[in-house]
C-alpha positions in Angstrom: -1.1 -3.5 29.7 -4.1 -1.7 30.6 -6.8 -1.2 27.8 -8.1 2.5 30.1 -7.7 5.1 27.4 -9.4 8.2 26.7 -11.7 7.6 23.5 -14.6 5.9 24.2 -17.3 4.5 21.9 -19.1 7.6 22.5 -16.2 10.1 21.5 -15.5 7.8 18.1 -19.2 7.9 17.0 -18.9 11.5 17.8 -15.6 12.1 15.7 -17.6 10.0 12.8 -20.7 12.8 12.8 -18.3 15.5 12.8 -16.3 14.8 9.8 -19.0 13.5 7.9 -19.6 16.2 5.6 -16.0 16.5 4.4 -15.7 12.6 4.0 -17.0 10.3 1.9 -18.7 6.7 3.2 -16.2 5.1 1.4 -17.4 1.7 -0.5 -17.1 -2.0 1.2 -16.9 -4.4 -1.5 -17.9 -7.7 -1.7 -15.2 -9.4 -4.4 -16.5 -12.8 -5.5 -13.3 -14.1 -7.4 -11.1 -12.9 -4.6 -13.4 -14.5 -1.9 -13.0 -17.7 -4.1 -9.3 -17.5 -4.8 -8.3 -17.0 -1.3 -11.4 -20.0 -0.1 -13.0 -16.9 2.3 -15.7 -14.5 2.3 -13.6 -10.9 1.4 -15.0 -7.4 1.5 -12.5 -4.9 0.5 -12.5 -1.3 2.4 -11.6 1.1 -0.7 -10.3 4.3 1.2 -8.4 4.5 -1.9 -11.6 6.1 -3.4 -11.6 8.3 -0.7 -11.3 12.6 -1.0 -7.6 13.1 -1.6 -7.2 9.5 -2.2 -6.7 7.6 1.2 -8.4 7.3 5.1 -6.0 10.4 6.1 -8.4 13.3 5.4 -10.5 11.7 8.3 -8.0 12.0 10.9 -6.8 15.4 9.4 -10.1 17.0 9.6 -11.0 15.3 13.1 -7.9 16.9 14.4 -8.6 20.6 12.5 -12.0 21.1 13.6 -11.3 20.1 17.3 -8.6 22.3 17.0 -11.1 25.4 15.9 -14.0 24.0 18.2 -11.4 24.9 20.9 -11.7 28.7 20.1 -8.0 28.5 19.0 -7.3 30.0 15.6 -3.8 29.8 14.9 -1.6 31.1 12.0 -1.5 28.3 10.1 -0.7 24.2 11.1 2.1 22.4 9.5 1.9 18.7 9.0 4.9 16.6 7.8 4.2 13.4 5.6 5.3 11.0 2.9 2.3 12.4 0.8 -1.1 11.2 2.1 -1.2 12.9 5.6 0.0 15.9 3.6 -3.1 16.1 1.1 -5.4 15.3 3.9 -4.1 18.3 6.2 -4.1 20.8 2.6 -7.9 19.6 2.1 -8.7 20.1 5.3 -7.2 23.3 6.5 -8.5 24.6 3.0 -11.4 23.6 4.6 -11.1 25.5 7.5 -9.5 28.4 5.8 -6.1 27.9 7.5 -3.0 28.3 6.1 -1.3 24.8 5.4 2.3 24.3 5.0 3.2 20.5 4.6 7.0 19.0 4.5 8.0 16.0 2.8 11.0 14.0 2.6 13.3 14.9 -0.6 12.2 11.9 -2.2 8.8 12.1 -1.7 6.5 11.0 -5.1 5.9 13.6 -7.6 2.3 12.9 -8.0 1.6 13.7 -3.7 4.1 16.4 -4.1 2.1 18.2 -6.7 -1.1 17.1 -4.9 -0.5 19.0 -2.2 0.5 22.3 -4.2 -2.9 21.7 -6.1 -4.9 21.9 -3.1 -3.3 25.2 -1.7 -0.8 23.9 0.6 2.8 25.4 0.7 5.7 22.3 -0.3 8.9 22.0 2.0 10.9 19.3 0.7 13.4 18.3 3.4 15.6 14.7 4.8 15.7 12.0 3.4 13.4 10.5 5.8 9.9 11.3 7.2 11.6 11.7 10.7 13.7 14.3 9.8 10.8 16.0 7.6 9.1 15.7 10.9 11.6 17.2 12.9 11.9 20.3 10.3 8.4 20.6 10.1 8.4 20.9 14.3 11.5 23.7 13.7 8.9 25.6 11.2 5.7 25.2 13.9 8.0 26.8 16.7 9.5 29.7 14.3 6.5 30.4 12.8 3.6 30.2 15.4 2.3 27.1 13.6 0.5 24.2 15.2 2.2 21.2 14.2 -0.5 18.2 13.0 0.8 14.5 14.1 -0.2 12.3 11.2 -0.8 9.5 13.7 0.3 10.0 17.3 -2.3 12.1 18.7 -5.8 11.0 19.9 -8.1 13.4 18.1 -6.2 11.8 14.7 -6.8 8.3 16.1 -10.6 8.9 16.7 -11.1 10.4 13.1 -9.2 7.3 11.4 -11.5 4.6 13.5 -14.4 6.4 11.3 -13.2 3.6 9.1 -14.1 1.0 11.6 -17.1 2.1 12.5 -18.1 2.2 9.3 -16.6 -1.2 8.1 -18.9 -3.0 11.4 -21.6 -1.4 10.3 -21.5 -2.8 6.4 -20.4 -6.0 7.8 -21.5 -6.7 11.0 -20.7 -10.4 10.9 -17.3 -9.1 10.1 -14.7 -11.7 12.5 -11.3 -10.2 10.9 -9.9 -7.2 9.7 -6.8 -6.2 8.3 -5.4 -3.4 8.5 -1.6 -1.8 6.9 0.2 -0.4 9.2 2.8 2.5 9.3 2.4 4.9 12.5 -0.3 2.6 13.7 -3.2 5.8 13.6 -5.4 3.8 11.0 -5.2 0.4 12.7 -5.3 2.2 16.0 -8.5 4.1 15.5 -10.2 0.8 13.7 -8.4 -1.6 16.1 -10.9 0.8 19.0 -13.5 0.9 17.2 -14.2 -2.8 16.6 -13.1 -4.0 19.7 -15.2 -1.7 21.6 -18.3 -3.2 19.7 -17.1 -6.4 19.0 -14.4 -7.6 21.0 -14.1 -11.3 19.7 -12.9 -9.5 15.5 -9.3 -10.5 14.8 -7.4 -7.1 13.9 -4.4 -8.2 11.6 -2.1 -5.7 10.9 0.4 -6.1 8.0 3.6 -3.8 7.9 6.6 -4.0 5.1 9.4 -6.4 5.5 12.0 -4.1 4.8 10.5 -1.2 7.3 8.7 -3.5 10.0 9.7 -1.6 13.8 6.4 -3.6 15.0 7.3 -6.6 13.9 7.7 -8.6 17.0 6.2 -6.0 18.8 2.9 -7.6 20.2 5.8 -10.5 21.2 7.8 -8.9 23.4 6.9 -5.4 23.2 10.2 -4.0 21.6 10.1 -2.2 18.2 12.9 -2.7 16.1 15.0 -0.7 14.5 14.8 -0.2 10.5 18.1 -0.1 9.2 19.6 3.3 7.5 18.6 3.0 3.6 15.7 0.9 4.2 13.7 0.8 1.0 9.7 -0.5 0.0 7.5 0.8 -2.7 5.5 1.2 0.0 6.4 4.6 0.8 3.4 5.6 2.8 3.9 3.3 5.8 7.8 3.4 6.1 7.8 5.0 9.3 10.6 4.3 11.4 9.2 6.5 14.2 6.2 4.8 15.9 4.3 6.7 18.3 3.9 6.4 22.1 -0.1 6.8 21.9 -0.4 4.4 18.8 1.8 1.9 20.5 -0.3 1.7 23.5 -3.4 0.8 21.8 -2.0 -1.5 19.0 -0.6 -3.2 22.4 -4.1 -3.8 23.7 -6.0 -3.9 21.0 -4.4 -5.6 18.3 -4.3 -9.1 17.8 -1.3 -9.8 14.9 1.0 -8.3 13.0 2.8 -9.9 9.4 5.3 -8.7 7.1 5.0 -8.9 3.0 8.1 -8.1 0.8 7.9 -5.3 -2.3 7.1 -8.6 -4.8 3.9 -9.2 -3.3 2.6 -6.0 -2.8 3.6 -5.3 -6.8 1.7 -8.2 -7.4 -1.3 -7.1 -5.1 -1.3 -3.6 -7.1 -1.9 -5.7 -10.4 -4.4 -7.7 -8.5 -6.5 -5.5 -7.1 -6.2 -3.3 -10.3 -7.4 -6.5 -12.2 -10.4 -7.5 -9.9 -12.0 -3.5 -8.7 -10.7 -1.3 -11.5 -9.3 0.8 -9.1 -5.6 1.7 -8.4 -3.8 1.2 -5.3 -0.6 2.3 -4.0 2.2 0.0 -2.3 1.3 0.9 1.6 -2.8 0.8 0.8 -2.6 -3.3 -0.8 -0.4 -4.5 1.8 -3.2 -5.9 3.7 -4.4 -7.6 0.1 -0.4 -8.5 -0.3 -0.8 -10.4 3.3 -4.1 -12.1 1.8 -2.5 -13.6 -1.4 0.5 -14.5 0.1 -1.2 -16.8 2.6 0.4 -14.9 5.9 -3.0 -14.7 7.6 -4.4 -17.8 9.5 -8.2 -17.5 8.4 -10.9 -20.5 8.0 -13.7 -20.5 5.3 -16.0 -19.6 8.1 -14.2 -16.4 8.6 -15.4 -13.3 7.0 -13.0 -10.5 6.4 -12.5 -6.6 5.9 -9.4 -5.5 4.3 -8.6 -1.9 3.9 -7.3 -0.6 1.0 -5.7 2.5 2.7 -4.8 4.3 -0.2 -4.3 5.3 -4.0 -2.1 8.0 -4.6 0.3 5.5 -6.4 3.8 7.0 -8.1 2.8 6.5 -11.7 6.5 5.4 -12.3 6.0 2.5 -10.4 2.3 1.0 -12.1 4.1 -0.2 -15.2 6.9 -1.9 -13.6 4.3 -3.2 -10.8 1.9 -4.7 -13.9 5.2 -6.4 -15.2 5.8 -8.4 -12.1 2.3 -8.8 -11.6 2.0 -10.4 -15.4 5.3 -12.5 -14.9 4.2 -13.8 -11.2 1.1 -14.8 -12.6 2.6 -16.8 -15.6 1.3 -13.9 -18.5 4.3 -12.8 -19.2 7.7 -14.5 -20.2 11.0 -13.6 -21.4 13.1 -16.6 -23.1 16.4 -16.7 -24.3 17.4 -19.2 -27.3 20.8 -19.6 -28.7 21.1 -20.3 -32.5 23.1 -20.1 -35.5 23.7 -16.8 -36.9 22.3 -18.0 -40.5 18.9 -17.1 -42.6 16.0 -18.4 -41.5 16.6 -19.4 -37.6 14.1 -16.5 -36.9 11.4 -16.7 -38.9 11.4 -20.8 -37.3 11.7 -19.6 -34.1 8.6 -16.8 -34.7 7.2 -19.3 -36.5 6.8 -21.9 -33.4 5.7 -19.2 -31.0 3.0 -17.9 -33.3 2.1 -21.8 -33.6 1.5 -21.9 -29.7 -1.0 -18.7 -29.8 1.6 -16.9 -28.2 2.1 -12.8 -28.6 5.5 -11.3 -28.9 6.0 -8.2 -27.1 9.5 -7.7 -28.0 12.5 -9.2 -30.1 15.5 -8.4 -28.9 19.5 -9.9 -31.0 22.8 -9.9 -29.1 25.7 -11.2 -31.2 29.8 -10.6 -30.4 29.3 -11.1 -26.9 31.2 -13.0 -24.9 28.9 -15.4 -23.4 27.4 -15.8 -26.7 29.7 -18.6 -29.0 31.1 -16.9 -32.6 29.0 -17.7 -35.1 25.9 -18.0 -33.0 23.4 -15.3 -32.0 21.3 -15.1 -28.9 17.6 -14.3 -29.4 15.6 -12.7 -26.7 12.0 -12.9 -26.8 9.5 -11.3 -24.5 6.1 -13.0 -24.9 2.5 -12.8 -23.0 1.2 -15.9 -22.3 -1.9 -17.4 -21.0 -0.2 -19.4 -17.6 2.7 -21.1 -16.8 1.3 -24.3 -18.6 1.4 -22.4 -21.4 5.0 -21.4 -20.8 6.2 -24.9 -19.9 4.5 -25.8 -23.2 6.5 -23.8 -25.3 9.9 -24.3 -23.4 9.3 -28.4 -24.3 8.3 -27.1 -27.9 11.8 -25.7 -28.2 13.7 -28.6 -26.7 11.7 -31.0 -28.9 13.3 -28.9 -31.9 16.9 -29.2 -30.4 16.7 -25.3 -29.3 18.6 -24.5 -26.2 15.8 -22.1 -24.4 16.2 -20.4 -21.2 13.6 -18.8 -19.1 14.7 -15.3 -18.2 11.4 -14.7 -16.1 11.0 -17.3 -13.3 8.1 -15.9 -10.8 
């Protein structure tokens, strides 16, 4: 396929001093006990500490204030969006002093839904899908004289996302990989440009979710496949079943591999990243992290790489669960199951031989009269946090060396 598009080096660099002012130069960290962990130099991207909480403002406002540079001024512009696109086009028509009306999916998080409200847009929820809020959103631009906002299939969108890029080169200019999550494709298409055009010889990795994945072979044999009906992933922000045309053509030139991670690993890659920055991520912005830790990428210790952290405008419901797996995965947390008689005294042993161990109980749970559960015996349900799995292993050979029948409930 040809590489001949219309954004040149000139036109990013461009889009980067225009938005400047409403953006912020998000931080590029260096994280030492990642790097070490994962045997490779790591600098993590964090858009999630970006205005509204992920890259999207840049596109938004790139695409708003070539929209008014054009001497248009419309009635208003309507975007629709899982959230992120949605708080970026509210910022920046706020901005502008346009009227913003965003449309979300029915089931769209709380926290975005209310974000969007708080920064002056007007909420439609509709679909159950961000096609169909797309396609109500394109009824509302034609009825009301609106001028619908692509939240990644349009170029001036693409050129304010590869801000990113540019600015990831220029705090790492030995950078050789970056990776990138993927949805649409306007974040990886915009960075995909604006590395390669500098620097043609940087892997760009991008990492979609298993369950919604229509790039998935993709750079293969250039289909996209189709994400079946009900498709679910905590990574809300990049289930997009839709791709775009414009976004397709560049991640076709530009882009060098794309890998899948499943919901586990990118719950565990929220706890992680939590863990090591102290900042919060939400499922679509640690996919690229989830790839990392899950080994998918082919990198050598020579290698030095970029990954974005796209976003942090988690669903609060979903952090506790999230720290859960993340704790169980990781071998600090562990629920066992002993069976033993239903007499005086089979507790306190039982508490006794954990609290021997330097092990904390979270919780005790008693079931009794069920029917997997022998008469005269009770079944004894412990959640404990522990310090690894040796740990673990230790206590579940403590047990057996006492005659107890243990069973581990949590096997990561």
């Amino acid at each position: 396929m040809s590489k001949a598009l219309p954004l040149d080096l000139a036109a990013l660099r461009a889009a980067h001093a225009r938005i400047a002012p409403a953006v912020i130069r998000t931080a590029q960290w260096d994280n030492d006990p990642l790097s070490e962990e994962l045997g490779v130099a790591l600098q993590l991207k964090l858009e999630n500490l970006q205005r509204t909480g992920s890259f999207k403002i840049r596109g938004a406002t790139h695409k708003i204030d070539r929209l008014l540079a054009s001497g248009a001024r419309p009635a208003g512009v309507i975007a629709a969006s899982a959230g992120n696109h949605a708080q970026g086009v509210a910022r920046a028509a706020g901005l502008a002093g346009l009227p913003a009306t965003v449309v979300m999916p029915l089931n769209a998080p709380l926290t975005k839904l209310q974000a969007c409200r708080a920064l002056g847009a007007q909420v439609v929820l509709h679909g159950d899908t961000l096609e169909q809020a797309a396609d109500e959103a394109r009824r509302l631009a034609a009825d009301q004289a609106l001028v619908f906002l692509h939240p990644y299939d349009d170029w001036d969108v693409i050129a304010g996302q590869a801000s990113c890029g540019l600015e990831m080169l220029e705090d790492a200019p030995d950078m050789s990989v970056a990776i990138v999550p993927l949805g649409g494709g306007g974040l990886i298409a915009g960075i995909a440009l604006a590395l390669k055009l500098q620097r043609p010889d940087i892997r760009v990795i991008g990492v979609q979710t298993e369950a919604v994945a229509p790039y998935r072979h993709y750079l293969r044999d250039g289909r996209l496949e189709a994400v079946a009906t009900g498709a679910h992933t905590i990574a809300d922000g990049i289930k997009v079943k839709r791709p775009g045309e414009l976004t397709c053509r560049v991640i076709a030139a530009w882009v060098d591999e794309i890998v899948t991670v499943d919901d586990n690993a990118i719950a565990e890659a929220i706890v992680t990243l939590l863990e090591r920055t102290h900042t919060i991520g939400e499922g679509a912005g640690v996919v690229g992290l989830a790839a990392l830790m899950q080994r998918k990428i082919a990198l050598s210790p020579s290698d030095r790489v970029v990954c974005v952290i796209s976003g942090g405008n988690v669903d609060m419901s979903l952090v506790g669960r999230s720290i859960d797996y993340g704790l169980a995965s990781s071998g600090r947390l562990m629920s066992v199951s002993v069976v033993v008689s239903d007499a005086p005294g089979h507790l306190l042993r039982i508490l006794r031989s954990v609290a021997g161990l330097g092990i904390n109980i979270r919780h005790v749970e008693h079931r009794r009269g069920e029917l997997h559960v022998p008469v005269g015996m009770t079944e004894i349900i412990l959640q404990m946090e522990t310090r690894d799995s040796a740990h673990q292993q230790e206590l579940l050979a403590h047990f057996a060396a006492e005659g107890l029948a243990a069973k581990n409930l949590v096997v990561a």
